[in-house]
N, C-alpha and C positions, 0 to 999 in steps of 0.2 A: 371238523369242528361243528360243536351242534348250536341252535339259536341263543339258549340260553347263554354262552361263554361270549360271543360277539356282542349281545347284549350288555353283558359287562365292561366290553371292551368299547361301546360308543358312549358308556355313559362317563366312560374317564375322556373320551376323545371329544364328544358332542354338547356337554354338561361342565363338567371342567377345566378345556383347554377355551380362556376367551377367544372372541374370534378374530382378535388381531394377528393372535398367533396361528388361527386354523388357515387363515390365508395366506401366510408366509410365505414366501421362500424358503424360510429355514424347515416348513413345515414342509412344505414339498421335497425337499431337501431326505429329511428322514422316513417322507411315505414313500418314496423310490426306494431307497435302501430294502424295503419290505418288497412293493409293489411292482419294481421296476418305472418302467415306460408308461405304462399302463395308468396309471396315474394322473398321465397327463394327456393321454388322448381322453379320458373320460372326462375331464377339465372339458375339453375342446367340443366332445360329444353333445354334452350341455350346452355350451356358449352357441354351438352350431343348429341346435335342436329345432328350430324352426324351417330348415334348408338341406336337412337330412337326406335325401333318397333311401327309400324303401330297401336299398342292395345297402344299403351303410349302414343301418339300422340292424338286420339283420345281421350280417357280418361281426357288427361288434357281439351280440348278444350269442352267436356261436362261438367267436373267440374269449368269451369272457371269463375266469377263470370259477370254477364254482367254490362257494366258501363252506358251504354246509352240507353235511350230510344226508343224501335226503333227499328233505325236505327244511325249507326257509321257514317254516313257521314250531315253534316251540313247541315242550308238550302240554304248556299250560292252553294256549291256543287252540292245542286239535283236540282236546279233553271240549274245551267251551263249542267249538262246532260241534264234536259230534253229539252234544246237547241241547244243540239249536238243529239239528235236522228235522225234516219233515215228511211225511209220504213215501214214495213206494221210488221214486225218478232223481237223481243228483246229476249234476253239470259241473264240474270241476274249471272253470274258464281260466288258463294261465297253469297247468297242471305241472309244467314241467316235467320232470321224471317219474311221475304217476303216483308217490309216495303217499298222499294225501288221500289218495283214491284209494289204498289199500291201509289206512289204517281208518276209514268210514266204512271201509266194505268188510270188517272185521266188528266194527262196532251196531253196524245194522243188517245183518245178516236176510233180514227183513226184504231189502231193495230187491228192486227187480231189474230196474237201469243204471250202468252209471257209465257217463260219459268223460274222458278229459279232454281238452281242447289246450293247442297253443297252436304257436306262429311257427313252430319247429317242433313238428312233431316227434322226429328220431331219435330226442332228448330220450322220450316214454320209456318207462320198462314196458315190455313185453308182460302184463297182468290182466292172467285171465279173467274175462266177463266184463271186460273193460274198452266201451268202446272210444276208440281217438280221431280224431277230426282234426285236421291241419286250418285253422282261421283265423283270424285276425279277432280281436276282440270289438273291436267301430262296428264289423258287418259280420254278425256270425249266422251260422246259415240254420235257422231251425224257425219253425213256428211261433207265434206269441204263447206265451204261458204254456210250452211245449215240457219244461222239467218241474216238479213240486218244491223242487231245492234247486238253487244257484249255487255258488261258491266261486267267492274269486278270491286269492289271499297275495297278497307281495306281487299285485302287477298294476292298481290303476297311478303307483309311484311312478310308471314306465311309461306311464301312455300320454304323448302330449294332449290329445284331445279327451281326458277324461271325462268331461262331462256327455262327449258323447257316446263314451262304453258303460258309462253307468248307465243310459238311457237303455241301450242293448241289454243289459246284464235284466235289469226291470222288466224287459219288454219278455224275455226266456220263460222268465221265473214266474207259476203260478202261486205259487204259498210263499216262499218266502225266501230273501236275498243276505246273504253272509260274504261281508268284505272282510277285510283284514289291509291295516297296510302296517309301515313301521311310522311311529311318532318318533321324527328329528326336526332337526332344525338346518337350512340349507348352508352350504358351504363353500367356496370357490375347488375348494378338493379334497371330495369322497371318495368311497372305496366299491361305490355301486352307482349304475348307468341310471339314475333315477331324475325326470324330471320337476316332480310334483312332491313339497315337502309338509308333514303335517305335523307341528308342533305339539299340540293341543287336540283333544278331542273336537272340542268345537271348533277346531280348524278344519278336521274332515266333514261335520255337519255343514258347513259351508258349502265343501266341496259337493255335496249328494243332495244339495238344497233342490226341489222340496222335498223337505225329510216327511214322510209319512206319520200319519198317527200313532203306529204301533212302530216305536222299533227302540233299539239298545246300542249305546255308544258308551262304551266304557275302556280304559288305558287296563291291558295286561303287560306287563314285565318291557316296558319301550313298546308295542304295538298296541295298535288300536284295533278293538273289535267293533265293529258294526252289523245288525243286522234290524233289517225289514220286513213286517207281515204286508205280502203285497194283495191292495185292496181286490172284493171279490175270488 
């Protein structure tokens, strides 16, 4: 299933099921039929999200079932990144299966570097010229303004502490920083481990306060694009 059809599918679930009903029982009820079990541990995952341990965090996001092929972000998405890239170095932070990493290294044939980075690396393909790095996004391990381009897309939804991976993701990136998350709205039970919901664009401007002078917050197809020229 690719982003654009789930798209479709949270705007009937997320937009017009009110929320009396997305909290149900009756609604849990028929997202088991789909989901199973699973369903309701990520209910739990949330509700627990502050008392987590790093082995439970983990764990779930290996057992998690993948939805999309790929790559989580649309093509209308990776068209708009690779239009906002910069310079000769990219950092992929949250890369998952590296896909992202080979449709920029297709479009800028130009790079010299490109890194992915997640918390589980094994995920990655195997793509060459591509180097991977097992880190945590809180503490990753590079220099200040060590890449020209950042990229993080479908991960600071995950991270309890985002304001302190946005700070990191800043701290990497010497030109310029490209987020991405999904715009919804929170629910007692979703179909993704996410703790951080962003309804509205200027929900996420919130979230990455202070927003820089230069930068771009605009809603494509349910996500949101963000990007930063980072000062000097």
């Amino acid at each position: 299933m690719n982003r654009e059809t789930t798209n479709r599918i949270r705007f009937v679930i997320e937009d017009l099921l009110p929320p009396i009903l997305r909290d149900s029982s009756m609604f849990l009820w028929l997202a088991k039929r789909v989901w199973g079990d699973h369903i309701s541990h990520l209910a739990s995952f949330r509700e627990r999200a502050p008392f987590l341990t790093a082995e439970e965090y983990a764990d779930l996001y290996r057992n998690h079932p993948r939805v999309h092929e790929g790559t989580d972000n649309s093509a209308a998405c990776i068209r708009r990144i690779n239009s906002m890239i910069v310079g000769t170095s990219v950092c992929d932070v949250g890369c998952g299966t590296g896909a992202l990493l080979t449709y920029i290294r297709a479009a800028h044939p130009e790079l010299t570097r490109l890194v992915g980075v997640d918390f589980v690396v094994e995920d990655a393909a195997a793509i060459e010229g591509v180097e991977y790095v097992a880190a945590k996004i809180e503490d990753l391990p590079f220099a200040d303004g060590e890449f020209d381009t950042v990229v993080c897309t479908h991960v600071i939804e995950h991270v309890l502490e985002y304001r302190e991976a946005i700070a990191e993701l800043r701290r990497i990136a010497r030109k310029r920083l490209i987020i991405v998350v999904p715009r919804e709205r929170e629910s007692r039970y979703t179909f993704n481990p996410h703790f951080n919901f962003f309804a509205y664009t200027h929900s996420f401007l919130r979230a990455a306060h202070p927003v820089p002078e230069v930068y771009v917050c605009e809603d494509i197809g349910r996500d949101i694009f963000y990007s930063e020229d980072r000062p000097g």
